[in-house]
N, CA and C of each residue as an Amber inpcrd file, in Angstrom:
protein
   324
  33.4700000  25.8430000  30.8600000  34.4750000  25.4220000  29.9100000
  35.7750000  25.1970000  30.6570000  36.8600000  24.2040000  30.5490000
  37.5310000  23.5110000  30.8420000  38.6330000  23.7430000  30.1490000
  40.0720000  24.2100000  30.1970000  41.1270000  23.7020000  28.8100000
  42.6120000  23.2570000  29.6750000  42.7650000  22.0690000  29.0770000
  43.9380000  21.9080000  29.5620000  45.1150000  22.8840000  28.7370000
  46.3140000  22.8200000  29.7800000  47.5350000  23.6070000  28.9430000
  47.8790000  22.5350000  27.5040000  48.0550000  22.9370000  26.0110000
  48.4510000  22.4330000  25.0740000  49.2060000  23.9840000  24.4180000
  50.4540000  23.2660000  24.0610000  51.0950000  24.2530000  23.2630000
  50.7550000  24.5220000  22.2620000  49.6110000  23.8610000  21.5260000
  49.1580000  23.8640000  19.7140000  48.1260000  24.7650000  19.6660000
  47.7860000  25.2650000  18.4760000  46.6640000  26.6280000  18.4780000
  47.2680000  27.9150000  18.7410000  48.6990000  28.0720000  18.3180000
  49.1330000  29.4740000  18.7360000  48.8570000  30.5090000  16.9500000
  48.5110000  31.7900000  17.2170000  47.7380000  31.8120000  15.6740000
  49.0940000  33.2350000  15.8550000  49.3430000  33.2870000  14.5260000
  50.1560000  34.5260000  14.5460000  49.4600000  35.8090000  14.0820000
  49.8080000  36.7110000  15.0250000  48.8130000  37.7860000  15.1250000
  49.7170000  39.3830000  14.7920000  51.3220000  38.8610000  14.5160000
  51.5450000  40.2680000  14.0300000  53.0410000  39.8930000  14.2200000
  54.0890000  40.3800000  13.3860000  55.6000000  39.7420000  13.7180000
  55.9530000  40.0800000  14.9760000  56.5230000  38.5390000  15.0300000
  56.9350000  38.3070000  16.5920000  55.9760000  38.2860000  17.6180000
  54.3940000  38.6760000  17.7240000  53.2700000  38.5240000  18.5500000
  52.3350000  36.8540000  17.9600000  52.5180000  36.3930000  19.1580000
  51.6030000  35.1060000  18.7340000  49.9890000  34.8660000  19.8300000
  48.7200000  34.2070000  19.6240000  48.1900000  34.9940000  20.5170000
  47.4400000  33.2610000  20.6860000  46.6780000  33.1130000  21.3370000
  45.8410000  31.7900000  21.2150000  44.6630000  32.0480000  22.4900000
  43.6480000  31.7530000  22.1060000  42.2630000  31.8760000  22.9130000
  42.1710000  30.5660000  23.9180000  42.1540000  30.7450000  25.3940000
  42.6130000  29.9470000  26.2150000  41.1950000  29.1570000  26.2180000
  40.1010000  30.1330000  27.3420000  38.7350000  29.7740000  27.4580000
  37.5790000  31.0250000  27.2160000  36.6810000  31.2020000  26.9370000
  35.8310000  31.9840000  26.7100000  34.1700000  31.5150000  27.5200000
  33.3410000  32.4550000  27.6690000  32.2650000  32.3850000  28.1640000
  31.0220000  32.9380000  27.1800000  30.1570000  33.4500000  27.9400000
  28.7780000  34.1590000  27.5500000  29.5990000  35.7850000  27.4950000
  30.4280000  36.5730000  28.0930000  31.0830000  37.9030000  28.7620000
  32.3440000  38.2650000  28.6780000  33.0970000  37.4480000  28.6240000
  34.7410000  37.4620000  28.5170000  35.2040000  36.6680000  27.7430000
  36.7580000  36.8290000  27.6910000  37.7310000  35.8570000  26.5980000
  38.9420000  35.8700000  27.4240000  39.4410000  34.4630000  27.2540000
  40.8810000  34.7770000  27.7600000  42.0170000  34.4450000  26.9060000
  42.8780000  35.2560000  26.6120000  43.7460000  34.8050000  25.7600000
  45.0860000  34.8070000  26.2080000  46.0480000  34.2920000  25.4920000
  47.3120000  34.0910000  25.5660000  48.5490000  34.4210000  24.9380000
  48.9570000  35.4830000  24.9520000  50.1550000  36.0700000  24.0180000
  51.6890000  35.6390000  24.2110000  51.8950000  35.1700000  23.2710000
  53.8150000  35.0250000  23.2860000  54.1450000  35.9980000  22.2050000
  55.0330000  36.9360000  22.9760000  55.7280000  38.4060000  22.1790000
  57.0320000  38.2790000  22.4780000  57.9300000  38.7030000  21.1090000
  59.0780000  38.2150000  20.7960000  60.0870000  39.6740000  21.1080000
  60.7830000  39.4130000  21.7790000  61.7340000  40.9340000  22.5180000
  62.0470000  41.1860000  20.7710000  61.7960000  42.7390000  21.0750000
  62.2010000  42.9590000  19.6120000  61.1830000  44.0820000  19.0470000
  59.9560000  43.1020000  19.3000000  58.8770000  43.2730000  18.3210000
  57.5970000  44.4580000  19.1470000  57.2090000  45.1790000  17.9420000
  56.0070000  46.0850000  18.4000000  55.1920000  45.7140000  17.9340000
  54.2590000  46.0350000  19.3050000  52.6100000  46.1960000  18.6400000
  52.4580000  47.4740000  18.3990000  52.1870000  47.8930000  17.0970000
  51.4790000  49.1150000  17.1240000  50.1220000  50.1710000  17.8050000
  49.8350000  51.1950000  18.1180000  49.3190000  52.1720000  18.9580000
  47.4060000  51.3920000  17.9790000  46.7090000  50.9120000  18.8310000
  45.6230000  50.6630000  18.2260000  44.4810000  50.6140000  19.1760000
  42.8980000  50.7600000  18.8550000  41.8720000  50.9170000  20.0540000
  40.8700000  49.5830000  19.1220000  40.0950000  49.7150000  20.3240000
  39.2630000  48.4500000  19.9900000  37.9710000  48.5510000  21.1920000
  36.7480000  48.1490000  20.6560000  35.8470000  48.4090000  21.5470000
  35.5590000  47.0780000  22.3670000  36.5690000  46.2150000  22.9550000
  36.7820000  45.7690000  24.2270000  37.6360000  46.2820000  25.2280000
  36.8640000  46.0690000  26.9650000  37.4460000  46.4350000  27.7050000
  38.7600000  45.2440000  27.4770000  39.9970000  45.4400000  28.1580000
  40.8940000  44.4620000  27.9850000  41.9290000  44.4570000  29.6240000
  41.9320000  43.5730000  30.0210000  42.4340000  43.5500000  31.4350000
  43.8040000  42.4770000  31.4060000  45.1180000  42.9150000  31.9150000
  46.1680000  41.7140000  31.3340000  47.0550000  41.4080000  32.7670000
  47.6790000  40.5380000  32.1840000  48.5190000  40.3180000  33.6110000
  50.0390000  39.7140000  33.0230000  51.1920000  40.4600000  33.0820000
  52.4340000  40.0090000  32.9110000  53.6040000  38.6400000  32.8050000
  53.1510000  37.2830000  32.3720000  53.5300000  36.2830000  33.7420000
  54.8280000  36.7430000  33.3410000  55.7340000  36.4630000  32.4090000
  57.4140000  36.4690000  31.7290000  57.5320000  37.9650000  31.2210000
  59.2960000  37.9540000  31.4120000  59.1840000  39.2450000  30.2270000
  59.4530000  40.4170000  30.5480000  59.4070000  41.4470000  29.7240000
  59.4700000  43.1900000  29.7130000  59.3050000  43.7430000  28.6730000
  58.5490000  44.8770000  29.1400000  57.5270000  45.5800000  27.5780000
  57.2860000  46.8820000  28.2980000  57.8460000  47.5090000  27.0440000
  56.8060000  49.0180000  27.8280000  55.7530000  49.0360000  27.4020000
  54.6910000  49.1990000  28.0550000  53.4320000  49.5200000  27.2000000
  52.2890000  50.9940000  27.4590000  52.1090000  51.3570000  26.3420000
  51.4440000  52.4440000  26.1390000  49.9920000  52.1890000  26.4600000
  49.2170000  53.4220000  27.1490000  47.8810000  53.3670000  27.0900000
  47.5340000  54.8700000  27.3160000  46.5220000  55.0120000  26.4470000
  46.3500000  56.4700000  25.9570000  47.5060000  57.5800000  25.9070000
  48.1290000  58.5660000  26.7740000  48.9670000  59.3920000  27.0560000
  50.4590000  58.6200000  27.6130000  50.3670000  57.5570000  28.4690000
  50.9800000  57.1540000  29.5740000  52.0420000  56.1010000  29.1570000
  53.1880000  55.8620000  29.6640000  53.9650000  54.7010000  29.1640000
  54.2670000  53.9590000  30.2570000  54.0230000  53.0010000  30.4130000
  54.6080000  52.3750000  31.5380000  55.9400000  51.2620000  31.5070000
  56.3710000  51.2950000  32.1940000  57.8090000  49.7920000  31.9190000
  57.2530000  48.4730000  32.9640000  56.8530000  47.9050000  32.1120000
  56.4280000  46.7120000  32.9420000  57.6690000  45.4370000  32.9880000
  57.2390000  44.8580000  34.0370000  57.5560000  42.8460000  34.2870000
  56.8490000  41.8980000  34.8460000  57.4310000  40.8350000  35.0000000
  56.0770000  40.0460000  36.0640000  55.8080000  40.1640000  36.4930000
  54.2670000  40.4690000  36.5280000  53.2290000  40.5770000  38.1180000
  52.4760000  41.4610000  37.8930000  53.3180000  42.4450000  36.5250000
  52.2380000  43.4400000  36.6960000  51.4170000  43.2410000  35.7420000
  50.1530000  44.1800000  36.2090000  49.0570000  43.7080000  35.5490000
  48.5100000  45.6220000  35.0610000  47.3130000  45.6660000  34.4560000
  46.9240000  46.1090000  33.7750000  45.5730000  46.4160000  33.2230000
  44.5590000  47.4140000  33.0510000  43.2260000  47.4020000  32.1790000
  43.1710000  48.5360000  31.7880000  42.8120000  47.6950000  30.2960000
  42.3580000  48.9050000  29.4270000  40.9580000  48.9260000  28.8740000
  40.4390000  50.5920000  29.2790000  39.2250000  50.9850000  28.5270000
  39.1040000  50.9410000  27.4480000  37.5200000  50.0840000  27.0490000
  37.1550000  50.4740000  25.3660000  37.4930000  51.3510000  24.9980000
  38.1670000  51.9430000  23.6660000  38.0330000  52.1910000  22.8130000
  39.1520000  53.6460000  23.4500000  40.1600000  53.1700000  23.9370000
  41.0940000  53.7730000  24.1920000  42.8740000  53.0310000  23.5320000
  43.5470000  54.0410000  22.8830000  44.8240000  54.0540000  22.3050000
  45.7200000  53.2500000  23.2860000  46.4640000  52.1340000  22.4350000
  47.3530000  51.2530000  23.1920000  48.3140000  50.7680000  22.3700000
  49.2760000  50.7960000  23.0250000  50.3910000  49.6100000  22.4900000
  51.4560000  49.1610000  23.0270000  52.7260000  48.3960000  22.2820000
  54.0370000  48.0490000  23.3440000  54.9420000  48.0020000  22.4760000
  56.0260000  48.2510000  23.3500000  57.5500000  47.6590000  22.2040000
  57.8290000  46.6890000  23.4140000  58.5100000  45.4540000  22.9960000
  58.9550000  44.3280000  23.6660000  59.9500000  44.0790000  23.8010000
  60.1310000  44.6610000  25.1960000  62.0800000  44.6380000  25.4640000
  62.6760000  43.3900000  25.8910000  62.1230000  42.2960000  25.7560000
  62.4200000  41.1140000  26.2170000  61.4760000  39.7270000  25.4360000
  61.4500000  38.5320000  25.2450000  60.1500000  37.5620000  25.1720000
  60.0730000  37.1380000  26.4100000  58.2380000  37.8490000  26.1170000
  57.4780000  37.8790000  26.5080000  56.2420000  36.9790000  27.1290000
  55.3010000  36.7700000  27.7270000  54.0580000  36.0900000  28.1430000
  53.1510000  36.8210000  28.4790000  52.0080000  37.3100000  27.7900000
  51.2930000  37.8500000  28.9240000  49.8400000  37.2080000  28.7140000
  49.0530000  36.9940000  29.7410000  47.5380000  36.9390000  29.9700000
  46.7970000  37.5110000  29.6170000  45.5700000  37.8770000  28.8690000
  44.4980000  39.2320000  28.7650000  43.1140000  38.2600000  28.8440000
  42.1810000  39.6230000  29.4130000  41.0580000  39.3280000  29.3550000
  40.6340000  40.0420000  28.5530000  39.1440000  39.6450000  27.3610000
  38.7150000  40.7960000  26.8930000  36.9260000  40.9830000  27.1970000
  36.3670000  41.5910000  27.1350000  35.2730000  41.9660000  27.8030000
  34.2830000  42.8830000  26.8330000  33.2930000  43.1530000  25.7810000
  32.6360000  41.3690000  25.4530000  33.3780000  40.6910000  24.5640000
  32.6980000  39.6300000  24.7190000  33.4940000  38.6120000  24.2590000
  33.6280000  38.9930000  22.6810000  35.3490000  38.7850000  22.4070000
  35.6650000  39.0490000  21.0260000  35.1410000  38.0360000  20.0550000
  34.4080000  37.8400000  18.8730000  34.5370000  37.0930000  17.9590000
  35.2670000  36.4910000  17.1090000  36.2370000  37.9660000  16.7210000
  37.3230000  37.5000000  16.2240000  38.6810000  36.6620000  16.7600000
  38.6720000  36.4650000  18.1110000  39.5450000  35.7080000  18.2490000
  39.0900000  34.3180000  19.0480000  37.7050000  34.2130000  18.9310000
  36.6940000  32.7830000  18.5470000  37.7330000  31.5110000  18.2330000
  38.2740000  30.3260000  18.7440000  38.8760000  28.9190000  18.1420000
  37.7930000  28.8280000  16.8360000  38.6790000  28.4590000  15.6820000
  37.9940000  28.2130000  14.1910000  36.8660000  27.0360000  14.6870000
């Protein structure tokens, strides 16, 4: 699978978090988040592994016990079905992989 960059298909996924499914396989997903300085994601688990990478931005983000202060470059993975979240000290960009492939965030 192939996708060129298009700005259209951004789905809103929670105030101020916007998310859009880049390319997907048989195993993985890749998606695309624009997060609005400001805005939280709330503390939530999910039974994908999830692996991310920073490009823009600053966020602290939570994973299980731990808080970290991130920016560009850094990257990130989180275990199934382990507690996560962020407050967004800046807008944002970040990359994720998810691992298996999510359904729910499937292009309609």
């Amino acid at each position: 699978m192939f996708q060129k960059m298009d700005d259209n298909g951004y789905i809103p996924a929670l105030e101020g978090i916007e998310r859009k499914t880049l390319v997907y396989g048989d195993k993985t997903l890749l998606s695309e988040f624009r997060l609005k300085g400001g805005s939280t994601l709330p503390g939530h688990a999910h039974p994908y592994e999830q692996t991310g990478y920073l490009v823009s931005g600053r966020m602290q983000l939570s994973i299980g016990e731990k808080t970290f202060d991130t920016g560009p470059g850094d990257s990130w993975c989180i275990p199934a079905d382990m507690e996560h979240g962020a407050v967004i000290l800046e807008d944002a960009v970040a990359i994720e992989v998810f691992s298996p492939l999510r359904q729910d965030y499937m292009p309609a």
